[in-house]
C-alpha positions in Angstrom: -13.3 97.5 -64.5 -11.1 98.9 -61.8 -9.7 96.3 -59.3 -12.2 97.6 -56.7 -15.2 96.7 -58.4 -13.4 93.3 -59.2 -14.8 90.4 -57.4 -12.9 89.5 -54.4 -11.2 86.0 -53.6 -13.4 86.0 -50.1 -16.3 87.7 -49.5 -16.1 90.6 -47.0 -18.4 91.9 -44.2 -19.1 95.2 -43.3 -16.7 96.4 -40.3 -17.0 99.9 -39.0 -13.6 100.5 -36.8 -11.2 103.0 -35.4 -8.1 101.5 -37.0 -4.0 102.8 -36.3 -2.2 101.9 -39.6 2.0 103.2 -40.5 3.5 103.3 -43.3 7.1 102.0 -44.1 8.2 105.5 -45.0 6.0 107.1 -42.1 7.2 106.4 -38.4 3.8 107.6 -36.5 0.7 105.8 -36.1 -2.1 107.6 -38.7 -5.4 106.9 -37.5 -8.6 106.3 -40.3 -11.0 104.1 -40.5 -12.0 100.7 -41.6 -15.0 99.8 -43.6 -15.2 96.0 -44.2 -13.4 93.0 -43.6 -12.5 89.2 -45.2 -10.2 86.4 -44.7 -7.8 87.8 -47.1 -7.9 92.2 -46.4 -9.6 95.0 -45.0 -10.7 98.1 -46.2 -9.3 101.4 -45.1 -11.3 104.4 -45.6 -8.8 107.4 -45.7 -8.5 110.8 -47.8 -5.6 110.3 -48.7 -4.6 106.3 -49.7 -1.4 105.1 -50.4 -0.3 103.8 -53.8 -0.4 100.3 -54.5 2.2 98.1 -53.4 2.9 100.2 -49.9 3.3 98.2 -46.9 1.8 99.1 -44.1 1.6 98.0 -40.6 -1.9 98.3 -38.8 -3.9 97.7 -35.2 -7.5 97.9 -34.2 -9.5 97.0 -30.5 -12.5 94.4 -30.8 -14.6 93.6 -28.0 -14.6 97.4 -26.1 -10.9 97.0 -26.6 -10.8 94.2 -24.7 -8.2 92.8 -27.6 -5.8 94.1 -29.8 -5.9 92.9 -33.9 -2.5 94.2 -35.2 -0.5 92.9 -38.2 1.1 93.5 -41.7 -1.0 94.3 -45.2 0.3 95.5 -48.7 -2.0 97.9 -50.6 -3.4 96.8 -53.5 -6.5 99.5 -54.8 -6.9 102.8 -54.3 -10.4 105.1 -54.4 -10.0 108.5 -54.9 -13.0 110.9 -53.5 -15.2 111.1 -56.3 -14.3 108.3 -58.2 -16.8 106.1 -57.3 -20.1 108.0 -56.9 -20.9 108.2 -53.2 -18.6 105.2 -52.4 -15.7 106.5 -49.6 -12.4 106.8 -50.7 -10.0 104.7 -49.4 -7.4 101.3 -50.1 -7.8 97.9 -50.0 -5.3 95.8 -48.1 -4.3 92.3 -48.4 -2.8 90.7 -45.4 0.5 89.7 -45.2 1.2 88.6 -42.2 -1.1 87.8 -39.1 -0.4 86.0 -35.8 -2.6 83.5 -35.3 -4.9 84.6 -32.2 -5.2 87.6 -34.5 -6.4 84.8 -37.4 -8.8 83.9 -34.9 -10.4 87.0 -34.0 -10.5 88.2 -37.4 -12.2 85.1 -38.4 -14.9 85.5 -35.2 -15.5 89.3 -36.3 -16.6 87.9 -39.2 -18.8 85.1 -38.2 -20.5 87.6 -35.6 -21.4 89.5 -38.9 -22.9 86.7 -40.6 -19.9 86.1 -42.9 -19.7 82.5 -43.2 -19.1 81.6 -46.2 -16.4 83.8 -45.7 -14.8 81.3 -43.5 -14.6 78.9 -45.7 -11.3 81.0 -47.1 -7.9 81.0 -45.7 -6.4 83.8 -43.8 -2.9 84.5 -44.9 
């Protein structure tokens, strides 16, 4: 079983986003998108993922851009196009480090999408 099919620590919603993530060894801003969402990560579909273990720092707008979600995640899965029947290929990322009005938010996104019992995790 590879560690994306594992089951997850907190369940995850689906979350369709334009999202601006940079690599440690990468000073721009790539842009890709997300494709769900929990308490503990995000998912990042991308071409091209990062090896496990690379920090990365990311933003996205909510609410028509009325607010900004940005903070720290560490990859921890890759998908490679292909690898997973029609599944996108992409990374998961595990939060490291998130302000708390962006704990907030993150944990709103989810209730608006009917995640509760996602809630019941904590947000790192």
């Amino acid at each position: 079983m590879q560690l994306s099919e594992a089951p997850r620590a907190a369940p995850r919603v689906p979350f369709i986003s334009e999202i601006e993530i940079r690599f440690e060894d990468f000073s721009d801003f790539v842009t890709a998108y997300s494709g769900n969402i929990s308490t503990t990560g995000i998912f990042i579909q991308t071409v091209r993922p990062q090896p496990p273990g690379s920090m990365l720092q990311f933003e996205f707008e909510v609410e028509g851009g009325m607010r900004l979600i940005r903070g720290a995640g560490e990859v921890v899965w890759t998908r490679q196009r292909g690898e997973s029947g029609q599944l996108p290929p992409g990374m998961g990322v595990r939060f490291v480090s998130l302000d708390t009005e962006t704990r907030k938010m993150i944990r709103w996104l989810i209730e608006q999408r009917g995640g509760e019992e996602a809630l019941d995790q904590p947000i790192r």
